[in-house]
C-alpha positions as a Markdown table, in Angstrom:
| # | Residue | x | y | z |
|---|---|---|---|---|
| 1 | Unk | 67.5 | 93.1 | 108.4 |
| 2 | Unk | 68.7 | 92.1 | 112.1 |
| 3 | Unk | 67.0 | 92.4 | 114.9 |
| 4 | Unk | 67.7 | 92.2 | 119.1 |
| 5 | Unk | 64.8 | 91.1 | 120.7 |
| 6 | Unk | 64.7 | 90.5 | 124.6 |
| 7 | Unk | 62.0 | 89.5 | 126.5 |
| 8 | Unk | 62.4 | 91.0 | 130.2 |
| 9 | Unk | 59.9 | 91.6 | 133.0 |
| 10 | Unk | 58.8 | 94.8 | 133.9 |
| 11 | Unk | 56.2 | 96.1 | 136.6 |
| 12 | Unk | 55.4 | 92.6 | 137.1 |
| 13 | Unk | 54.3 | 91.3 | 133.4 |
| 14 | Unk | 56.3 | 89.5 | 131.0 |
| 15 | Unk | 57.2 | 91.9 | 128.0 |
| 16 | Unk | 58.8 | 92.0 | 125.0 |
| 17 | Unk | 61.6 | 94.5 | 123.2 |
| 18 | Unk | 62.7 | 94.1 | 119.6 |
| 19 | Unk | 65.0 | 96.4 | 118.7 |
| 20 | Unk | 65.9 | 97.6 | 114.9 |
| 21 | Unk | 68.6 | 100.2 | 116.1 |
| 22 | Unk | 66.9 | 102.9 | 114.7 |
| 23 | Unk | 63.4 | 102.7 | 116.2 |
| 24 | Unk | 62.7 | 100.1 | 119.3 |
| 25 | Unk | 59.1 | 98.5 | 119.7 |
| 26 | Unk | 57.9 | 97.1 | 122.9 |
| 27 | Unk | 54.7 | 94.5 | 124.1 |
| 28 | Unk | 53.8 | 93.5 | 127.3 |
| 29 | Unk | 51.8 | 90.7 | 128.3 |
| 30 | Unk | 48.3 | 92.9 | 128.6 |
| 31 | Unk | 48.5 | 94.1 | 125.2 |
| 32 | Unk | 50.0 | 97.5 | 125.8 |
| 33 | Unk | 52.3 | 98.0 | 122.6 |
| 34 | Unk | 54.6 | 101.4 | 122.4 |
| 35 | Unk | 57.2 | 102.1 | 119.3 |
| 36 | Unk | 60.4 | 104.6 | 120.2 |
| 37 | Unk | 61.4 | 106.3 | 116.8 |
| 38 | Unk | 64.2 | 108.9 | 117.7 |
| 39 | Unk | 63.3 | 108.6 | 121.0 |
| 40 | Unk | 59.7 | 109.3 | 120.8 |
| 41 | Unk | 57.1 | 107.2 | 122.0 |
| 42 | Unk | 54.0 | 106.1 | 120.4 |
| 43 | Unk | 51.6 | 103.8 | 121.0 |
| 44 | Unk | 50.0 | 101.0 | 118.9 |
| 45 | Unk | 46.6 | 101.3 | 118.0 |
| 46 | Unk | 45.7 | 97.8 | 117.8 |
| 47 | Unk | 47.9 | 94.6 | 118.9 |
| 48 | Unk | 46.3 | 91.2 | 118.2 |
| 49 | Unk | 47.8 | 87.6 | 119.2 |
| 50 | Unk | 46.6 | 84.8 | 117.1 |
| 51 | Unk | 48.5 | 81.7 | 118.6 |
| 52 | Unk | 52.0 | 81.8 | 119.0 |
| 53 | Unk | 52.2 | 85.7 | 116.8 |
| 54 | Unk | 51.9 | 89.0 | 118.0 |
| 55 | Unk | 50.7 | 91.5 | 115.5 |
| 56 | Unk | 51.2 | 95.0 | 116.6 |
| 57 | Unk | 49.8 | 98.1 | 114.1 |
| 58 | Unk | 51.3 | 101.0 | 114.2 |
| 59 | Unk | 50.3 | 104.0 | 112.6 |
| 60 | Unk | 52.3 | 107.3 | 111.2 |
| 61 | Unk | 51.1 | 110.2 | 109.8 |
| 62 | Unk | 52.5 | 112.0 | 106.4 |
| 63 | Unk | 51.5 | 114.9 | 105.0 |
| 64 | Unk | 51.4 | 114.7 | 101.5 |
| 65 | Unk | 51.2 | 117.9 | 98.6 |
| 66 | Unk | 50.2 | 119.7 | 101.7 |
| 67 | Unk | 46.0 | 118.2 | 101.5 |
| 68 | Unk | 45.9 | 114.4 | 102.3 |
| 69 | Unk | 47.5 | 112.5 | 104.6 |
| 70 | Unk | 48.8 | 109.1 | 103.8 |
| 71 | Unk | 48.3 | 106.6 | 107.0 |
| 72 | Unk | 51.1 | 104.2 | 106.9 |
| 73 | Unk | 50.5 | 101.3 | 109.2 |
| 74 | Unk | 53.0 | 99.7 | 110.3 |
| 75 | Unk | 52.7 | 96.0 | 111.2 |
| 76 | Unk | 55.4 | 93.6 | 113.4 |
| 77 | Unk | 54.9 | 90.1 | 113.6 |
| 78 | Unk | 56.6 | 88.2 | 116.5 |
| 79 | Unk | 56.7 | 84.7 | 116.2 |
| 80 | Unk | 57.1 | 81.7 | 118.9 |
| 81 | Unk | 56.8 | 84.8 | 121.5 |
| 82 | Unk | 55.3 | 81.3 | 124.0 |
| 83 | Unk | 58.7 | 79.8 | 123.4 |
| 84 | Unk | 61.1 | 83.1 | 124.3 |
| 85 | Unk | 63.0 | 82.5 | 127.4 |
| 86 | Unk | 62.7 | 86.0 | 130.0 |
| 87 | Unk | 66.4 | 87.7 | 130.2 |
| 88 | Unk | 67.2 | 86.1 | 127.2 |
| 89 | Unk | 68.8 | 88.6 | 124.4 |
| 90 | Unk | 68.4 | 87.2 | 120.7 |
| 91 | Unk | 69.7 | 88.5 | 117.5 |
| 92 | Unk | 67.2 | 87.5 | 114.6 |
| 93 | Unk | 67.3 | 87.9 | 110.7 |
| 94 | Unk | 64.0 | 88.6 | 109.0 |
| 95 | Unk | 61.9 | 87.1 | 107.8 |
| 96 | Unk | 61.2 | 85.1 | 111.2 |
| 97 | Unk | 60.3 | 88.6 | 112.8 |
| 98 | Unk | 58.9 | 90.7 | 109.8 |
| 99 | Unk | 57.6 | 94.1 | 109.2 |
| 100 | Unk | 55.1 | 94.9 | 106.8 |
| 101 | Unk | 54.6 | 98.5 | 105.5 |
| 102 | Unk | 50.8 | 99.4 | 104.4 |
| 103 | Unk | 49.2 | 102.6 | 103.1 |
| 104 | Unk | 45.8 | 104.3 | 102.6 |
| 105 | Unk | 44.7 | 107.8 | 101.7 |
| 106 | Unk | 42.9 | 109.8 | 103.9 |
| 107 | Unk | 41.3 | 113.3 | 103.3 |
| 108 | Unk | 42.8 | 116.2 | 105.3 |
């Protein structure tokens, strides 16, 4: 899987935008983390930096045989964000930026 990722400045703090073609994630430097799937946005409920990763956890809902809902949680890592250059536009093959899909039932 290929990836564009640019980091960029906006409203004054460094941020990052990685860019699958189908759905776009963005983090800025205060931990504020949104993901665009279709052109909807939704927003991260918990983004974690441990060194030189980012971790952002996304969550979806599904509706499953109409009575549970199965939370899949999505999670992006972003590596070496400390050493990404602002302007700059890379294209990256995973698994140096990964996504890692997780699920857990949840009653209705």
């Amino acid at each position: 899987m290929k990836a564009r990722v640019l980091t960029t400045v906006a409203w004054g703090k460094r941020m990052v935008v990685v860019d699958f073609g189908n759905v776009v994630v963005s983090v800025d430097e205060s931990g504020t983390v949104a993901r665009y799937l279709n052109g909807k946005p939704e927003v991260a409920t918990k983004w974690e930096e441990t060194g030189p990763e980012i971790r952002l956890f996304i969550p979806r809902e599904e509706e499953t045989e109409g009575l549970k809902k199965r939370i899949i949680c999505g999670e992006l890592v972003i590596e070496n964000l400390n050493n990404a250059k602002v302007g700059r536009v890379v294209e990256v093959e995973f698994p140096e930026y990964r996504i890692f899909e997780r699920a857990k039932e949840t009653p209705a």
